[in-house]
C-alpha positions as CSV (number, residue, x, y, z in Angstrom):
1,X,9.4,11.1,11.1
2,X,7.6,13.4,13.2
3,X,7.2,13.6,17.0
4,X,3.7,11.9,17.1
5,X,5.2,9.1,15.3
6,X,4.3,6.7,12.4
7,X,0.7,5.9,11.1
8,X,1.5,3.8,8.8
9,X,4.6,2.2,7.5
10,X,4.9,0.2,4.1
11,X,8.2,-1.7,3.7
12,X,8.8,-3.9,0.3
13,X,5.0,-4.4,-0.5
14,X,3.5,-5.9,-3.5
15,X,0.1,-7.0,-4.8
16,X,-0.2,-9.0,-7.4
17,X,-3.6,-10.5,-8.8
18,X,-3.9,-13.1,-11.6
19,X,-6.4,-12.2,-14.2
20,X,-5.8,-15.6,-16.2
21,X,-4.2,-19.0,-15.5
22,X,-0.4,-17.8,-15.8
23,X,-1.0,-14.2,-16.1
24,X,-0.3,-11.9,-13.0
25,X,-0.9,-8.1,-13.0
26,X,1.2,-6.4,-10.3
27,X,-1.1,-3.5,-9.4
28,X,1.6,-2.7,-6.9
29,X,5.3,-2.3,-5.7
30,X,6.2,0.2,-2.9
31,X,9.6,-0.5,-2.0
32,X,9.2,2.0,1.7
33,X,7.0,4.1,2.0
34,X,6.1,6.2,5.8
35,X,3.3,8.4,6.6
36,X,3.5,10.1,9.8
37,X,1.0,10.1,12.4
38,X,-0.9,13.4,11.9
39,X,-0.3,14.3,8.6
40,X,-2.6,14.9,5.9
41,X,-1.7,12.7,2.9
42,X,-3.5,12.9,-0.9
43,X,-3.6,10.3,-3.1
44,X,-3.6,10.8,-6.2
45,X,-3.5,9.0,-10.0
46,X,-5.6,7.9,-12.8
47,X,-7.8,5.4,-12.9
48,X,-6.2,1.7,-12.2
49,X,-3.1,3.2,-10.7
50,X,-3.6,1.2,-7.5
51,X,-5.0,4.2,-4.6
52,X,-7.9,1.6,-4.0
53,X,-5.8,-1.3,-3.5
54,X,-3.4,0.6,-1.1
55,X,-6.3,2.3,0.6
56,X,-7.8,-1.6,1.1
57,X,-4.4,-2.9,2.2
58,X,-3.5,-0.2,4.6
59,X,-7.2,-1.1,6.2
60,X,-6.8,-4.4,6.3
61,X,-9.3,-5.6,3.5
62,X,-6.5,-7.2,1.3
63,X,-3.3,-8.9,1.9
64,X,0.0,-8.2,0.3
65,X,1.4,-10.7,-1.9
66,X,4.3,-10.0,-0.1
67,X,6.2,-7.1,2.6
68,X,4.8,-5.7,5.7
69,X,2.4,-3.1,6.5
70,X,2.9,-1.5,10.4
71,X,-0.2,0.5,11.9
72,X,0.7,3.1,14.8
């Protein structure tokens, strides 16, 4: 952690979207996960690999299935 702080703090958070009746799809699973406040921080991944859903979930635009997500 830096002096400034955290920006964002992840801490066991999944998403999980059904495509079917019965059939999830866990598009994500970040057990911890810090970015200090500051920093400069790249995604990166191919396509479906989940950078939008964090991105959304970090902003508030999505809910985790479960975990926390700390801003500031």
């Amino acid at each position: 952690m830096t002096q400034g702080g955290l920006a964002v703090a992840l801490h066991d958070v999944r998403k999980v979207f059904t495509v079917a009746p019965g059939q999830p799809l866990e598009v994500l699973n970040i057990a911890h996960w810090e970015l200090p406040a500051g920093s400069c921080t790249v995604l990166g991944g191919r396509s479906g690999s989940g950078k939008t859903t964090l991105l959304n979930l970090i902003a508030g635009l999505t809910l985790p299935t479960t975990g926390r997500i700390h801003l500031g």
